[in-house]
Every structure is written in structure tokens, then in C-alpha cells.
MARKE-11153 format. One line per field, with one value per residue (C-alpha): residue number from 1; y, x, z. Coordinates in nm, 2 decimals, padded with zeros to 4 digits. Layout:
BEGIN
n = NUM,...
py = Y,...
px = X,...
pz = Z,...
% end
This chain:
BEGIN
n = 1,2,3,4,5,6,7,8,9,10,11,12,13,14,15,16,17,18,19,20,21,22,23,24,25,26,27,28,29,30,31,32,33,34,35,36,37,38,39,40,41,42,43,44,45,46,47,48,49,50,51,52,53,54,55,56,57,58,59,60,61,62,63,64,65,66,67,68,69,70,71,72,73,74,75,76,77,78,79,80,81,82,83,84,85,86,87,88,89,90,91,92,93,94,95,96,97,98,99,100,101,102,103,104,105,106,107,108,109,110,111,112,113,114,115,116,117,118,119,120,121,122,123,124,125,126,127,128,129,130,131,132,133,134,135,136,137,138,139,140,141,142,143,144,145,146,147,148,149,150,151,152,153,154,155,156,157,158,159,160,161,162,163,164,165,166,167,168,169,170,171,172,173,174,175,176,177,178,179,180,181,182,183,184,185,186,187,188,189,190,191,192,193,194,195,196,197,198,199,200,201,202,203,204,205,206,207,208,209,210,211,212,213,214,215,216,217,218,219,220,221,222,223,224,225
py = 01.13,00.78,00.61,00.54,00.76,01.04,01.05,00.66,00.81,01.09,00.92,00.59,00.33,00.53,00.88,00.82,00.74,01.01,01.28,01.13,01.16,01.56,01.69,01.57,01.71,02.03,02.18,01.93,01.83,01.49,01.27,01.05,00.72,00.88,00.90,00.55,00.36,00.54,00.44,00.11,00.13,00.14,00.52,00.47,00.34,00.66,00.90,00.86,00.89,01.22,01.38,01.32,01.49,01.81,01.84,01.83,02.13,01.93,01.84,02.08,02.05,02.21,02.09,02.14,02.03,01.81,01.62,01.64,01.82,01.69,01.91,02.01,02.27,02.52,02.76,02.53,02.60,02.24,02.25,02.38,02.06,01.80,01.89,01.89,01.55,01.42,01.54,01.37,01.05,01.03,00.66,00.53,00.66,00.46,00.76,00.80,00.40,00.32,00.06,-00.11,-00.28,-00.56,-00.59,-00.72,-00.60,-00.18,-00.10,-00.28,-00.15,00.24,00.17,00.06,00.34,00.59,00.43,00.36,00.76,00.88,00.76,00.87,00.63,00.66,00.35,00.26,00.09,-00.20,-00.44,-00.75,-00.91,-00.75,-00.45,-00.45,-00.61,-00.27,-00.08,-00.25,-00.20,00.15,00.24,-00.12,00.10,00.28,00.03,-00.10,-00.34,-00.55,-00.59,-00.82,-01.05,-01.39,-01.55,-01.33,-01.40,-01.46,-01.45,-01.57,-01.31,-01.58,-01.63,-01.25,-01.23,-01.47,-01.26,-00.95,-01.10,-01.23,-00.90,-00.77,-00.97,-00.70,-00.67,-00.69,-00.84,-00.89,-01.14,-01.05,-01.26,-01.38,-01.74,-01.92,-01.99,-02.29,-02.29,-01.92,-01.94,-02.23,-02.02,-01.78,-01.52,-01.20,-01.25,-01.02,-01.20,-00.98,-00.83,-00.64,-00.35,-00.06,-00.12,-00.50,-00.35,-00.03,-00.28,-00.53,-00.32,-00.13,-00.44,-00.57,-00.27,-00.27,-00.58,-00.57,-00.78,-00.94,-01.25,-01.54,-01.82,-02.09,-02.10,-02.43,-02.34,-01.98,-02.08,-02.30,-02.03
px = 00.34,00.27,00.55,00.32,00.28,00.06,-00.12,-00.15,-00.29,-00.48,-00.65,-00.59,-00.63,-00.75,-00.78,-00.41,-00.29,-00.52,-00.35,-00.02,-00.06,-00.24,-00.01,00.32,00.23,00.00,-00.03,-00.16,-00.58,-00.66,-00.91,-01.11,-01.01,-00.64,-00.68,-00.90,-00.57,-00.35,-00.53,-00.60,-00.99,-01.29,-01.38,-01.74,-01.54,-01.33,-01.60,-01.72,-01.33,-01.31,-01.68,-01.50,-01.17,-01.37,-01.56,-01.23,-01.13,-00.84,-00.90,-01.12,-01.35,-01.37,-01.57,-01.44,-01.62,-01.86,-01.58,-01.49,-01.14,-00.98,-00.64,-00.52,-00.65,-00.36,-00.62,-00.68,-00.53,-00.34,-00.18,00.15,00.18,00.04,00.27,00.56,00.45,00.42,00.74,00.93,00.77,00.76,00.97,00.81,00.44,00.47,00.45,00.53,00.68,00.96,00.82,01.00,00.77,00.91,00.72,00.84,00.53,00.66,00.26,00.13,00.44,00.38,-00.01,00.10,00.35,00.12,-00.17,00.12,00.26,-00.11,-00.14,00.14,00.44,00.72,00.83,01.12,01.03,01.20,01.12,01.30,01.54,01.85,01.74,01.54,01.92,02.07,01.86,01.84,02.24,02.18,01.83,01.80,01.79,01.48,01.29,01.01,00.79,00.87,00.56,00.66,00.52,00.60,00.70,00.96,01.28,01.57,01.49,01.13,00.93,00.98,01.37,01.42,01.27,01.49,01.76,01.63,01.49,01.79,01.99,01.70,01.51,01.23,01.19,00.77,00.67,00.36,00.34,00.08,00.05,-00.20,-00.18,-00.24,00.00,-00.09,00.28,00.26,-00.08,00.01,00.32,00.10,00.25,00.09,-00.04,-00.25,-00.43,-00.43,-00.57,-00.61,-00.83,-00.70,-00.88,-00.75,-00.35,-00.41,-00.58,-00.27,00.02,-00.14,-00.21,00.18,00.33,00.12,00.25,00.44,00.71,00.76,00.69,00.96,00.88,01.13,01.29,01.15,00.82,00.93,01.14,00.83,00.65
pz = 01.94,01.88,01.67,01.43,01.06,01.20,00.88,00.91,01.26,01.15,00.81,00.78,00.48,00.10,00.30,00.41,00.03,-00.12,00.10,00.01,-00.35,-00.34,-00.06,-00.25,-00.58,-00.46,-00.77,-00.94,-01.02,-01.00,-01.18,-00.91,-01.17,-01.14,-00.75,-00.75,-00.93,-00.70,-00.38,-00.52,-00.50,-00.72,-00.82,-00.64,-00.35,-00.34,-00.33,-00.03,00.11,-00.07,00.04,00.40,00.29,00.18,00.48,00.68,00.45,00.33,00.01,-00.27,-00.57,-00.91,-01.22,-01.55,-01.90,-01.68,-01.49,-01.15,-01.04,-00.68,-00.55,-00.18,-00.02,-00.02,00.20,00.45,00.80,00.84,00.46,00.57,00.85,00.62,00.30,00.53,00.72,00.32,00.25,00.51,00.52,00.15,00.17,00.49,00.38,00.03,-00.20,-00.55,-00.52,-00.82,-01.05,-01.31,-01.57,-01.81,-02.11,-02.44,-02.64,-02.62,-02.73,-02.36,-02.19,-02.30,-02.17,-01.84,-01.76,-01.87,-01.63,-01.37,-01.38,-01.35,-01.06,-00.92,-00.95,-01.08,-01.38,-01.56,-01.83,-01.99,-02.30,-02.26,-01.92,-02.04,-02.00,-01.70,-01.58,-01.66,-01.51,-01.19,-01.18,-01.19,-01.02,-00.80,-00.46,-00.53,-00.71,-00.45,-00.71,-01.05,-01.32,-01.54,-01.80,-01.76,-02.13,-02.33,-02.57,-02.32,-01.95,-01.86,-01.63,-01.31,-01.42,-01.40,-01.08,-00.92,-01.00,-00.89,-00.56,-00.51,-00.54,-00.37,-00.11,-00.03,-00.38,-00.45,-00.74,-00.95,-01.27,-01.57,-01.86,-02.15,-02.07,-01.74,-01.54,-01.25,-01.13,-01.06,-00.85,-00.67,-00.55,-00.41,-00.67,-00.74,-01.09,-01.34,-01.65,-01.95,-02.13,-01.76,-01.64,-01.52,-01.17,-01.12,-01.22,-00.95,-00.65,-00.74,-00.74,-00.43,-00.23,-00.31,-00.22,00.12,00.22,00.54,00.37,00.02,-00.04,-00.12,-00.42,-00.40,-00.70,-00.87,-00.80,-01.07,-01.32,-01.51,-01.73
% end
């Protein structure tokens, strides 16, 4: 077969992701805002990619207390090929990607692990550069994207990712703060402005970890926060 990801192949873009997310964790009913921020879309947008998905047979419907209810088709005659494709190109399909979110205000960093493990990641979560440090000692191997904010006590946001870029050159990473930040956007840095929506934090961390390779900030242009 081609050497491409056959579900890459097979559905490609949101349908690809959306398959991803359902066929890894079968068991489990998905919003379509949980399935929006994990494909990185707008919910309207990811309607019309799961109307397709159910017509296949692939993907089913229930509604419950007026919301709608998306889950794998365990019935359907391709489920036992597509969970096992899933399952083996879980770290080359971009499924269930480690985040480690930096945030030295614990309220904002609870909200974003919470949106974050809806939609399917997985997050370490620290509150200050010390401790994201520590657990990049430990965990640095599976971690694909740092979210960080970009002023806190010790270590600035851009001074922490130097050091984990440099540890870990593919590292992705996405800058959010309350304050603008020219230095950053003239670096071509991914940045999110808070207070942020949930829809601009799932199409930003999607579109990062999509990227055929990270990005590289010289250092001068980082280190001013």
C-alpha cells in the first residue's frame, strides 16, 4: 500500500483526526465541541465531516437530554481494521499528543488541562519553570508541544523554551499571555492572547502539532518578554 498513513489515505484532514480520537478510545461518547477542539475546527465546521462519517457507517449518533452523542461504530464491518490501524500508528498519526502546559496562575492552568484532556491529549501540568524543568527530565521523550505563558516569577515563558528546545529541537511550542508581545510575533512564534477561547487554543495547538517540523526562534529574538 502506499507509504503513506492509510487513514491519512482513506480520510484525510478533520475526518482523519476525528477517527483517530473515536477509534483509540471506542468506548467513549464525544461532544461535537469536544471533537471540534480535538480536530481543531469550528463545531459547524465539524458537522458536516461527521454527517459523512455516519454515512460511511463508521461513526454513530445518539441524543441524550437534547445534545448530540458521537462514538465508533463497534457494529460496523471495518471497526476491527480501523481500531487496529489507530492503534499502531497512534505516534505517527498524532493521537492523544503529550502536552505540558506552564502556567503560574493554577485557576487558568486547571481550565486549560481540563479543555486540553477533553479533547483528547494528554497534559502535564506545571505552575512555574522549575517545575516544568522537572518534569521534562522525567517525561521530555513524550512530550510533542509546550503551552506556556510568557511572564512568570523565575524563568520567562521564552527563556524556558530555549531550554527545552534546546534539549529538544522538535519540541513545538505555543506562547499565550495577557499582554502583547511584538518580539514574540515578529519571531513568527505561535502566540495565544488571553483571556482565550476555547476554539482559538484547539485550532492553535492543532495547527502546531501539524507542522511538518518545529519551528526555531533565535534566541535574542525570545528571551525579551
Amino acid at each position: 500500500m502506499n507509504e503513506r498513513n492509510p487513514l491519512e489515505v482513506l480520510f484525510p484532514g478533520p475526518r482523519r483526526l476525528l477517527l483517530c480520537a473515536m477509534f483509540q478510545q471506542p468506548a467513549r461518547w464525544w461532544t461535537l465541541a469536544e471533537l471540534a477542539g480535538r480536530a481543531g475546527v469550528q463545531p459547524t465546521t465539524i458537522r458536516q465531516h461527521l454527517a459523512a462519517l455516519r454515512q460511511t457507517g463508521v461513526v454513530c449518533e445518539k441524543l441524550e437530554s437534547g445534545r448530540a452523542w458521537f462514538q465508533a461504530d463497534a457494529g460496523c464491518p471495518v471497526f476491527p481494521e480501523l481500531h487496529s490501524i489507530v492503534h499502531k500508528l497512534i505516534a505517527r498519526d498524532s493521537v492523544g499528543e503529550t502536552i505540558l502546559v506552564v502556567e503560574d496562575q493554577p485557576a487558568t492552568a486547571q481550565i486549560t488541562r481540563i479543555l486540553l484532556e477533553s479533547w483528547g491529549y494528554r497534559v502535564m501540568e506545571a505552575h512555574c519553570a522549575d517545575e516544568a524543568l522537572a518534569l521534562f527530565e522525567q517525561h521530555g521523550d513524550c512530550i510533542q508541544l509546550l503551552l506556556t505563558d510568557v511572564l512568570m516569577p523565575g524563568l520567562t515563558g521564552p527563556q524556558l523554551a530555549n531550554e527545552l528546545a534546546r534539549r529538544k529541537p522538535a519540541l513545538r511550542i505555543v506562547f499565550m499571555s495577557g499582554y502583547p508581545n511584538d518580539r514574540l510575533l515578529e519571531s513568527g512564534a505561535a502566540f495565544l492572547a488571553k483571556p482565550f477561547n476555547p476554539s482559538s487554543l484547539s485550532r492553535t495547538i492543532r495547527r502546531e502539532l501539524d507542522r511538518p517540523a518545529a519551528r526555531s526562534y533565535p534566541a535574542h529574538q525570545m528571551n525579551h518578554s
